[in-house]
C-alpha positions as CSV (number, residue, x, y, z in Angstrom):
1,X,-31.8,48.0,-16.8
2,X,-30.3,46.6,-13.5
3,X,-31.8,42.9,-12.4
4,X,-30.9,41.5,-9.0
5,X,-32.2,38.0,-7.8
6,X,-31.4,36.6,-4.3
7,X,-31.4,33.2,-2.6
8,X,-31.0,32.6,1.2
9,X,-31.6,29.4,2.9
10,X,-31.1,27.7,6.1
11,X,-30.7,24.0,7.5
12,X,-30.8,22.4,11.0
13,X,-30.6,18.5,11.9
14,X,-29.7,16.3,14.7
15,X,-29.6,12.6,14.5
16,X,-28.5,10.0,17.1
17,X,-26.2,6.7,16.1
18,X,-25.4,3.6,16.9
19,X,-22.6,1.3,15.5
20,X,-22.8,-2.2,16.6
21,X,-20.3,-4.8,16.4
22,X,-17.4,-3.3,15.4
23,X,-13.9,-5.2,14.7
24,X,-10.2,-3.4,14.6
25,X,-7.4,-5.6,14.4
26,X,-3.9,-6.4,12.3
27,X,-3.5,-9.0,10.2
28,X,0.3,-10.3,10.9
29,X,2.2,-12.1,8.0
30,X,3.2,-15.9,9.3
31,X,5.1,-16.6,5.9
32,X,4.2,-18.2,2.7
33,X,1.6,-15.4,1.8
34,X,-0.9,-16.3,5.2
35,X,-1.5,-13.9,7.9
36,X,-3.2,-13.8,11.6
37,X,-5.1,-11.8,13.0
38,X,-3.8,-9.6,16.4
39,X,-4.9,-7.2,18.4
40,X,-8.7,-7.7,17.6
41,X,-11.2,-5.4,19.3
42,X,-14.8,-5.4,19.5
43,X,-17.2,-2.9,20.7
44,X,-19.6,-0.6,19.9
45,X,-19.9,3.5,19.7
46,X,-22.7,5.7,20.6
47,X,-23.1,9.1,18.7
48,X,-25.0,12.4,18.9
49,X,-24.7,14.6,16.0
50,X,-26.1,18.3,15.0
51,X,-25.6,19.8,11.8
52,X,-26.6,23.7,11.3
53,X,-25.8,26.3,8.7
54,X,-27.4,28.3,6.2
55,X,-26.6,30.2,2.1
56,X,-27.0,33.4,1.0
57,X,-26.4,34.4,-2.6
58,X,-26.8,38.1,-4.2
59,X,-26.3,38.6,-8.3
60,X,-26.8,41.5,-10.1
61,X,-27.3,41.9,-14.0
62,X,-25.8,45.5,-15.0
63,X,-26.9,46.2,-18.1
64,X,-27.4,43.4,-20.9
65,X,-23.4,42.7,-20.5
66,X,-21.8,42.3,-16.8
67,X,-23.1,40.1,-14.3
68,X,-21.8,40.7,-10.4
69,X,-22.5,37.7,-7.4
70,X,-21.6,37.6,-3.9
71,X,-22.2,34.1,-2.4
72,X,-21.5,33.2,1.3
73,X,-22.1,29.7,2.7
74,X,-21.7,28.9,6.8
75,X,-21.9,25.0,8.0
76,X,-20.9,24.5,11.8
77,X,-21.6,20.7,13.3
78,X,-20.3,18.8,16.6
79,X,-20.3,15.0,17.1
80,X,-20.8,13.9,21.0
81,X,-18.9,10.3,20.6
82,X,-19.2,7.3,23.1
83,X,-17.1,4.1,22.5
84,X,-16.5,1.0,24.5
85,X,-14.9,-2.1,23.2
86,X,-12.9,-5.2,24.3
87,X,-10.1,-7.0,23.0
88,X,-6.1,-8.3,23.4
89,X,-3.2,-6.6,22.6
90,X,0.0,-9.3,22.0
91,X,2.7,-6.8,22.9
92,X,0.9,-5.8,26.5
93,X,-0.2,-9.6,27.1
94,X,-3.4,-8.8,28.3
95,X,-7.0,-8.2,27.9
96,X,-8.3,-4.9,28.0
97,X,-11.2,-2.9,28.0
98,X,-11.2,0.6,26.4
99,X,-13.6,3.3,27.0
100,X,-13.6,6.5,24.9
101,X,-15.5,9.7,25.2
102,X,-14.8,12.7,22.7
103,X,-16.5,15.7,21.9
104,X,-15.4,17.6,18.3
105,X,-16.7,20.7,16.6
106,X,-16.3,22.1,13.4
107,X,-16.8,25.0,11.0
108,X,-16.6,25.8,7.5
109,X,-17.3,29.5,5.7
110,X,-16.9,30.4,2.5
111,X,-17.7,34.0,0.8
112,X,-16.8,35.2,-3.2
113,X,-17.5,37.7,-5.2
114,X,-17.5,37.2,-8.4
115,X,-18.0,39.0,-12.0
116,X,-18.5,38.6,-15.7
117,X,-18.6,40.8,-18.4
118,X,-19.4,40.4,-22.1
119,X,-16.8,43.2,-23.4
120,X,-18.0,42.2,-26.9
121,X,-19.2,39.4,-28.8
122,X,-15.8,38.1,-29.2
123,X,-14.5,38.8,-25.4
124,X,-15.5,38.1,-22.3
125,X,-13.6,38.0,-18.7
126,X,-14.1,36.7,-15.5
127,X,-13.3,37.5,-12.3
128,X,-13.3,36.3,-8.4
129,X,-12.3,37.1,-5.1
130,X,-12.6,34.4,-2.3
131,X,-12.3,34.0,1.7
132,X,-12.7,31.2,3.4
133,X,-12.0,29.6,6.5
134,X,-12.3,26.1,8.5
135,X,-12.1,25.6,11.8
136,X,-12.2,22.1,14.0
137,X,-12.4,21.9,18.0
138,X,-11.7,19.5,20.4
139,X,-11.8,20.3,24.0
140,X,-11.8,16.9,25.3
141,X,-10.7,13.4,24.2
142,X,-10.1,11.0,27.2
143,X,-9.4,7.5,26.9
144,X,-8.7,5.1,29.7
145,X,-7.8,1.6,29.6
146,X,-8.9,-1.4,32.0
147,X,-6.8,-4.9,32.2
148,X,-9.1,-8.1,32.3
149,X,-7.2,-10.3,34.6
150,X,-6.9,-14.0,33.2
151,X,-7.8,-15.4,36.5
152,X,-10.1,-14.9,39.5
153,X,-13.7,-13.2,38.5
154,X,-12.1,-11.4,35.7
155,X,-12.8,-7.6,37.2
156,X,-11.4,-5.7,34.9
157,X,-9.1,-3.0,36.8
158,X,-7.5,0.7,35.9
159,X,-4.3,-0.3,33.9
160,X,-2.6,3.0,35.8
161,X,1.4,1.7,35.5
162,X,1.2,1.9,31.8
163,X,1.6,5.5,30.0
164,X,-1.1,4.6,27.3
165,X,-3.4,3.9,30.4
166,X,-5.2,6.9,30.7
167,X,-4.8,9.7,27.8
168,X,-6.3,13.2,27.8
169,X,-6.2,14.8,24.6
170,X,-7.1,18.6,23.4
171,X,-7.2,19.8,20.0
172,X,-7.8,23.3,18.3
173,X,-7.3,23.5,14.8
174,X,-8.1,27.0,12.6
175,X,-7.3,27.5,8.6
176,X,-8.0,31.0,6.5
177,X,-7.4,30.9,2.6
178,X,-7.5,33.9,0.3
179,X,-8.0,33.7,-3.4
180,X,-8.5,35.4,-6.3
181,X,-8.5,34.5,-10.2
182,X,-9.0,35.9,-13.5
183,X,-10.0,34.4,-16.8
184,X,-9.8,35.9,-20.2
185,X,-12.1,34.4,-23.6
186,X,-11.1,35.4,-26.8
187,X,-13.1,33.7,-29.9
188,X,-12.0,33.4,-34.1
189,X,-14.0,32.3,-36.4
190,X,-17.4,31.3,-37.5
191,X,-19.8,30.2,-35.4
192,X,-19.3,26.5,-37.2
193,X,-16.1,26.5,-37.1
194,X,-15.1,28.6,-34.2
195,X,-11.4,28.8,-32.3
196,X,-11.1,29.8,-28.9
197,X,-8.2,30.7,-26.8
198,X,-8.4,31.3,-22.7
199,X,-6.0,32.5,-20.7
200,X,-6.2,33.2,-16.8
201,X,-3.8,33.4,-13.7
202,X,-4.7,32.4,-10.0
203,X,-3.4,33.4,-6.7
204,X,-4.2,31.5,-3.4
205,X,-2.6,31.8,-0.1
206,X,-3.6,29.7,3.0
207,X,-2.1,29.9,6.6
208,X,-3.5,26.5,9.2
209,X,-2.4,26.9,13.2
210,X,-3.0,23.5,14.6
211,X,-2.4,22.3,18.5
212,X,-2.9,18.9,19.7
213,X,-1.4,18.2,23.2
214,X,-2.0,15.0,24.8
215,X,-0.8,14.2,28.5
216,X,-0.3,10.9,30.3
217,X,-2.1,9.9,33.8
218,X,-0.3,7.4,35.8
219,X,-0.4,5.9,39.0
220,X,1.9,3.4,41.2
221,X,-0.2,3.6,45.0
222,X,-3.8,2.9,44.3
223,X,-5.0,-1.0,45.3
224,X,-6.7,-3.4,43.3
225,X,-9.9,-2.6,44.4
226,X,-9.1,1.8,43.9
227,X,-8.3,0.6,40.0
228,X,-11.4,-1.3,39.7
229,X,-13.5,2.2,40.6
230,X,-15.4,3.3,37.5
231,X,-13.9,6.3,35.8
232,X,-16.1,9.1,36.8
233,X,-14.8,7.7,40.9
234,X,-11.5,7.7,40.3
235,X,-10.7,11.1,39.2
236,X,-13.7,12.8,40.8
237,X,-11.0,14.2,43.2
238,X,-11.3,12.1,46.2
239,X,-7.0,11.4,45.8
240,X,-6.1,15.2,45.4
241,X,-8.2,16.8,48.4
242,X,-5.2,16.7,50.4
243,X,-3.4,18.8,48.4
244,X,-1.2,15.6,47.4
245,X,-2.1,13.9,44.2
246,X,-1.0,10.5,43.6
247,X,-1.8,10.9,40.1
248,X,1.6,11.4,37.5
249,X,0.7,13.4,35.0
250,X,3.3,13.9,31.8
251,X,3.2,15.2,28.3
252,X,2.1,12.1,25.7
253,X,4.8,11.8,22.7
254,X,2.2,11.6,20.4
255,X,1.1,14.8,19.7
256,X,1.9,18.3,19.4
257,X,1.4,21.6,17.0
258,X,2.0,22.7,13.4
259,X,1.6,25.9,11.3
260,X,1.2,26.0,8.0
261,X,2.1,28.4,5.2
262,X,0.7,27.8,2.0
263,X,1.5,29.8,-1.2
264,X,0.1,29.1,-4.8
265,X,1.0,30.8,-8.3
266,X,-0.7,29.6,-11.2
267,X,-1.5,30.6,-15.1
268,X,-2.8,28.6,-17.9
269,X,-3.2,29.2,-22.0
270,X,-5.5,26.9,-23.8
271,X,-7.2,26.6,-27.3
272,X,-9.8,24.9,-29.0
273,X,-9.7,24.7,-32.4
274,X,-12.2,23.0,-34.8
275,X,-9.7,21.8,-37.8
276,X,-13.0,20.4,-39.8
277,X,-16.3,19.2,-39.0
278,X,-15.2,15.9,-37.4
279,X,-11.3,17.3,-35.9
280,X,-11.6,19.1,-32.7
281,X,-8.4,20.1,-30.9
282,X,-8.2,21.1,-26.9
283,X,-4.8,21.7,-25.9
284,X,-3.3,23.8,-23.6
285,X,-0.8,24.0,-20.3
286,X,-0.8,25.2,-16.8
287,X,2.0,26.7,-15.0
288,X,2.3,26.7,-11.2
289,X,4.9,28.1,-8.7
290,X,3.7,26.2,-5.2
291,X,5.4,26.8,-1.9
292,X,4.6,25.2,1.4
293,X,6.7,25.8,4.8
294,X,5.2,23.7,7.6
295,X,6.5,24.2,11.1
296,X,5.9,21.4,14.1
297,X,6.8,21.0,17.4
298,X,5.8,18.1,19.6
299,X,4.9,17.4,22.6
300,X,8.2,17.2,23.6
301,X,9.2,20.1,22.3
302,X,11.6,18.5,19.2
303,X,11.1,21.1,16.4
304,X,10.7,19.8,12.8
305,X,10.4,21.9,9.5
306,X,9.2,21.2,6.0
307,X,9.8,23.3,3.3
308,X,9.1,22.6,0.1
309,X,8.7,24.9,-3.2
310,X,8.1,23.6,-6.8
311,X,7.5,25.4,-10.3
312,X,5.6,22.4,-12.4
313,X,4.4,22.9,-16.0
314,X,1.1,20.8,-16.4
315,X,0.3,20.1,-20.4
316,X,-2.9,18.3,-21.7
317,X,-3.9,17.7,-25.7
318,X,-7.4,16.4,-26.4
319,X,-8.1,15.0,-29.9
320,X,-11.7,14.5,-30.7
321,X,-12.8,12.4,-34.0
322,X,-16.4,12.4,-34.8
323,X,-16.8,9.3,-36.5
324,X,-20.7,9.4,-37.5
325,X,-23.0,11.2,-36.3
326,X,-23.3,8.3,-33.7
327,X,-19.8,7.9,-32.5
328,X,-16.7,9.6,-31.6
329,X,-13.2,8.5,-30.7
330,X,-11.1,10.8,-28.4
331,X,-7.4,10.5,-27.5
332,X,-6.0,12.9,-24.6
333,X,-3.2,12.9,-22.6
334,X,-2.1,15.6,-19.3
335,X,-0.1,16.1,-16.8
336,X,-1.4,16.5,-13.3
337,X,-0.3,16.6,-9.9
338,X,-1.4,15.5,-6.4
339,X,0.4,17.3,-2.9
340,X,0.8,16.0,0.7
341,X,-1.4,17.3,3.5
342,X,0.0,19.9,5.6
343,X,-0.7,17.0,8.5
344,X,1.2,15.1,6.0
345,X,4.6,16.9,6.3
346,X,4.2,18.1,10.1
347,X,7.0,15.4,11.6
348,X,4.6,14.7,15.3
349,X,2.5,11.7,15.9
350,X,-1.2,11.7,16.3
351,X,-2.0,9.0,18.1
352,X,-5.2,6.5,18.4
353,X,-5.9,4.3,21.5
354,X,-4.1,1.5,22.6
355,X,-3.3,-1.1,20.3
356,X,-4.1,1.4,17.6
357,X,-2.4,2.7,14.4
358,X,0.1,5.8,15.7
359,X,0.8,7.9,12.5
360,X,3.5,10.0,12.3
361,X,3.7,13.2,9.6
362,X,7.2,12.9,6.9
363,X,8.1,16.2,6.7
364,X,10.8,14.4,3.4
365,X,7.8,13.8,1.1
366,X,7.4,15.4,-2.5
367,X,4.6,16.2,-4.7
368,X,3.6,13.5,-7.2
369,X,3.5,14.0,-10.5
370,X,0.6,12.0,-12.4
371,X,0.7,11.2,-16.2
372,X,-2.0,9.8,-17.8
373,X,-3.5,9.1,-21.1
374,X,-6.2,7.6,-22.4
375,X,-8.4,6.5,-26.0
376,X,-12.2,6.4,-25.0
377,X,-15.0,5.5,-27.3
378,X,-18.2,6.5,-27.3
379,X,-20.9,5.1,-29.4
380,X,-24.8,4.3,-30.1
381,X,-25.6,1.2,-31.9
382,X,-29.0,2.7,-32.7
């Protein structure tokens, strides 16, 4: 007889946050191992959250031998940001104020279907197909940046000669990944002293479009008192009625866009083997064939490409010594490995506010390789 079960379930929240005295700065080395602190900020940020999304899983039992499931998740939130905070910066000899507003949205999907089958007592495969997809928005980032003046009443005024003065920023990001993977279990033996051997392959394939661009506002005519305005005054349009703007406006270096085309190959072989009734054996390796082309162009339009492809073989050995029936000594060793982000290798800088970190992406770097190895014990004195 057929048996299908079901499970569907959705979630809504919203929450509202506030972070109170928070410190950025540098620490600066000043020789013999002591450092000083530069280009501290305080300030505070004000946040509005909502988190929605919802699961719905379908499995089937055919027979008393395969099993089928579909499972589909959806999780979409936004984060309405607020920031203001004070501070010096050594390079710009100043004090500033910095005000930040930035909306972000984001998605993430995921849907499989998925099988297993008992083909006898001594066989069984697995199967599964899987699309997913993330997305992040950001529509609007602006950040503008007020001097403190060191004499006078201290009115802080629109820093509009400097290109980090006022920055708007707008982000779309969108990923799709494909996979599917099959797993084969083949078992020898007894049932006390049983050997097993797996084998499987994986495919994946992932393609990520991203576009930052970030431009520059400037101005050299407006008086003290104009750059004193509050933001919402200055750039409600009062300067560009005439038809004459004396607003600058210029592509930020920092910033730009990448693709991303991801490509992943993989098969493994493993066994586990039960030499006696205290010697268990779980070795086994991984093969993977891994290429990654990521294309960026900044803001400036300087084209950058990373292209990178890598066959690895990935071994691990597990030995397992049951002691007495209250401890056990285990030695294993493997091979794993660890790859750079695709914003890792796209060669454009993403920026943070003034006075903050600028990072830029290497398209040069390599996958790591990590070996380890280890000899845990495990035991109960009672």
């Amino acid at each position: 007889a057929n048996v299908a079960g079901y499970l569907a379930s959705a979630t809504y929240s919203i929450s509202q946050e506030v972070r109170a005295d928070e410190v950025r700065a540098y620490a600066e080395p000043i020789g013999d191992g002591a450092v000083r602190e530069i280009d501290r900020f305080d300030g505070s940020t004000g946040r509005s959250s909502v988190l929605w999304g919802g699961m719905a899983n379908l499995s089937m039992l055919l027979g008393t031998s395969s099993r089928i499931s579909l499972n589909n998740t959806y999780s979409r939130s936004a984060d309405n940001e607020a920031r203001r905070e004070f501070g010096s910066i050594d390079l710009k000899g100043g004090d500033f104020r910095i005000d930040r507003l930035r909306y972000v949205e984001r998605s993430i999907r995921s849907s499989q279907l998925a099988g297993e089958h008992e083909l006898s007592p001594r066989h069984r495969l697995a199967w599964s197909a899987t699309s997913s997809g993330v997305t992040r928005d950001e529509p609007d980032r602006s950040d503008i940046v007020y001097s403190i003046p060191f004499d006078g009443d201290r009115t802080p005024v629109w820093f509009a000669g400097d290109p980090e003065g006022a920055i708007r920023l707008f982000g779309e990001l969108a990923e799709k990944s494909w996979e599917g993977g099959l797993d084969y279990r083949l078992t020898l033996g007894s049932s006390e002293r049983a050997r097993i051997l797996k084998v499987g392959a994986l495919g994946r394939s992932t393609d990520r479009t991203a576009d930052n661009r970030s431009f520059s506002i400037t101005s050299n005519s407006l008086t003290a008192d104009e750059r004193a305005m509050a933001p919402e005054r200055l750039f409600d349009g009062r300067y560009t009625q005439s038809g004459e703007s004396i607003f600058t406006l210029t592509p930020y270096n920092a910033g730009g866009s990448y693709s991303a085309e991801d490509r992943l190959a993989a098969g493994y072989a493993m066994a586990e083997l039960s030499l006696t009734d205290r010697i268990q054996v779980v070795g086994g390796a991984r093969v993977e064939h891994s290429s990654v082309v990521v294309d960026a162009v900044s803001t400036i339009g300087e084209d950058v490409r990373s292209d990178r492809t890598y066959t690895d073989v990935l071994p691990s050995l597990a030995l397992n010594l049951r002691l007495t029936p209250l401890q056990n000594l285990r030695f294993s060793a493997s091979q794993t490995l660890s790859r750079p982000e695709y914003r890792e290798l796209a060669g454009i800088q993403f920026r943070d506010v003034i006075g903050g970190e600028v990072v830029q992406g290497n398209p040069l770097l390599e996958r790591a390789l990590i070996r380890d190895a280890d000899v845990p014990y495990q035991g109960n004195p009672n």
